[in-house]
N, C-alpha and C positions, 0 to 999 in steps of 0.2 A: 385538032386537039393541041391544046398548047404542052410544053415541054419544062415551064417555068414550074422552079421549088420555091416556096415560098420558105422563111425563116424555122417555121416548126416543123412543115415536114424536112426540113434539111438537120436542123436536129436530132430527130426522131432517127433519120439516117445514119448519122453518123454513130449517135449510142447505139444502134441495131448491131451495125458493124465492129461496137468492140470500146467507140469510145469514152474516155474517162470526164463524166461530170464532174470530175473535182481535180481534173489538171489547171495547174497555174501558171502563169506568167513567169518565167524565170528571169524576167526583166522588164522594167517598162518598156510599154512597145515606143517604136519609133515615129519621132515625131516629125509632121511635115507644117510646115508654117501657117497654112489654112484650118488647122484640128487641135494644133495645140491646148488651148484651153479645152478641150470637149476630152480631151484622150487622157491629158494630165494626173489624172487619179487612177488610171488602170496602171498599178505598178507590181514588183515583183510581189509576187506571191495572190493575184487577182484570179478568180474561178470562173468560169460562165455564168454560176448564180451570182457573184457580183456586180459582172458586166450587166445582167437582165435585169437587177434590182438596180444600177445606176439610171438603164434609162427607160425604166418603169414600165420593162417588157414583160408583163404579169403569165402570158401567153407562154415564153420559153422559161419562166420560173418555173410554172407550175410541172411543164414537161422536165425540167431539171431535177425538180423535188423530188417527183415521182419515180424516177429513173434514177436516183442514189442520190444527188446533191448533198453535202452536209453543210449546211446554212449555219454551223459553229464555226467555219473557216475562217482565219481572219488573210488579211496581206499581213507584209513584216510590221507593218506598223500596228497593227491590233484593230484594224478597222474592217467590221463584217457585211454580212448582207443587209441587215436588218437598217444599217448604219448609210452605207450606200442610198439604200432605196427612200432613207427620212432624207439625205442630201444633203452626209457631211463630204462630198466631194463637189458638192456646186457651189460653197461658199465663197472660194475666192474669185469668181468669177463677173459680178457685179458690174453693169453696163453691156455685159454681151448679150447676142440677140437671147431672151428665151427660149423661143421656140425650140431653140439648137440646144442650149441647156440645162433646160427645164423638161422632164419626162413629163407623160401624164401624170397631172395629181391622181387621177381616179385608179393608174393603173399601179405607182406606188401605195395608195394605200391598199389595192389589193393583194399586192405583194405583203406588206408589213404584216394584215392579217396575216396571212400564210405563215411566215415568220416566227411570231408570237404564237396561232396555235401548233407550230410543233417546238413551242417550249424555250426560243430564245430569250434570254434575259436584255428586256427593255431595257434596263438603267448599266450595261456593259458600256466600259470608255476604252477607246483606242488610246496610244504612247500618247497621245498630247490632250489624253482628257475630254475628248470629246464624244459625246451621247448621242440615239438619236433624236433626241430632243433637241442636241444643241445646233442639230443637220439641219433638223428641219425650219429652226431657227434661222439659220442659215441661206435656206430654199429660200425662206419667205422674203428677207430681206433682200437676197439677189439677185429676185425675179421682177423685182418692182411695179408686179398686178396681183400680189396676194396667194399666189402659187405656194401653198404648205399648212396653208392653215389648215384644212381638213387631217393634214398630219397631223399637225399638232395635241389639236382635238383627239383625234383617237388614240395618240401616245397619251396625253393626260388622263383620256378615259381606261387606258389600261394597266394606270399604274404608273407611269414615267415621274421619276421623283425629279419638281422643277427646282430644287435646290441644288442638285450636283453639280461643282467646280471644275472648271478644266483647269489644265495646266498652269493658265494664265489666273486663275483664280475666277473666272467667269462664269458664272449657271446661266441657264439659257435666258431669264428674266433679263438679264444684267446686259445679254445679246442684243437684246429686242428693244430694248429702251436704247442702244447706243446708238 
């Protein structure tokens, strides 16, 4: 018999025992030279549901939701789950391998569903204005094989207004053409 916990029963453990689905980051974690780019967005104020919706681990969302998560959480900059998982934290990243960071598309947008039906507001912009639309915009452009489009899609199908400016004055249209 093997001894090994896989991700969600280790979860499941830990909230059993008392732990907090909605403790944060009281700092970026530490960076080591081989992860920087993949870690860089988990910054102070990052939840478990954020980490699972950055790398479109639909499996320990769902166990997070259920066991209390509040999916209203942002980090200090205003950036939440729903925001993560469309992949406004892979944008700067362009040229790196995808595999590494690019989550599944299929498992982000089961996350996003999740999301949106418990009532997050699709067109919410973190401190520097950006949506998840303008994440997913993002995804798409960074991944350089089309990785996001199925976000896209179901952000537009549920409402995602493709007019909102970020900071810079940019909607996500203005993204995708650059």
């Amino acid at each position: 018999s093997s001894s090994e916990v896989d991700g969600a029963s280790l979860a499941n453990k830990i909230l059993d025992k008392g732990g907090n689905p909605n403790a944060r980051l009281k700092r970026a974690i530490l960076q080591r030279h081989h992860d920087y780019q993949i870690e860089r967005a988990l910054v102070e104020g990052t939840t478990p549901l954020m980490r699972a919706a950055r790398y479109g681990d639909a499996r320990i969302a769902r166990i997070l939701l259920e066991r209390g998560a509040d999916p209203a959480l942002t980090t200090k900059d205003g950036t939440n789950a729903l925001m993560f998982a469309a992949g406004v934290s892979l944008g700067a990243v362009r040229g790196e391998d995808p595999s590494l960071l690019h989550p599944s598309e299929n498992g982000s947008v089961e996350i996003i569903r999740m999301l949106l039906d418990r009532g997050m507001d699709i067109n919410a912009a973190n401190g520097i204005g950006l949506t998840a639309l303008h994440g997913a915009v993002q995804r798409s452009q960074g991944s350089g094989n089309g990785t996001g489009e199925k976000i896209i899609q179901l952000l537009a199908e549920r409402g995602a207004k493709l007019d909102i400016k970020d900071k810079k004055g940019r909607t996500p249209l203005d993204m995708a053409l650059a």
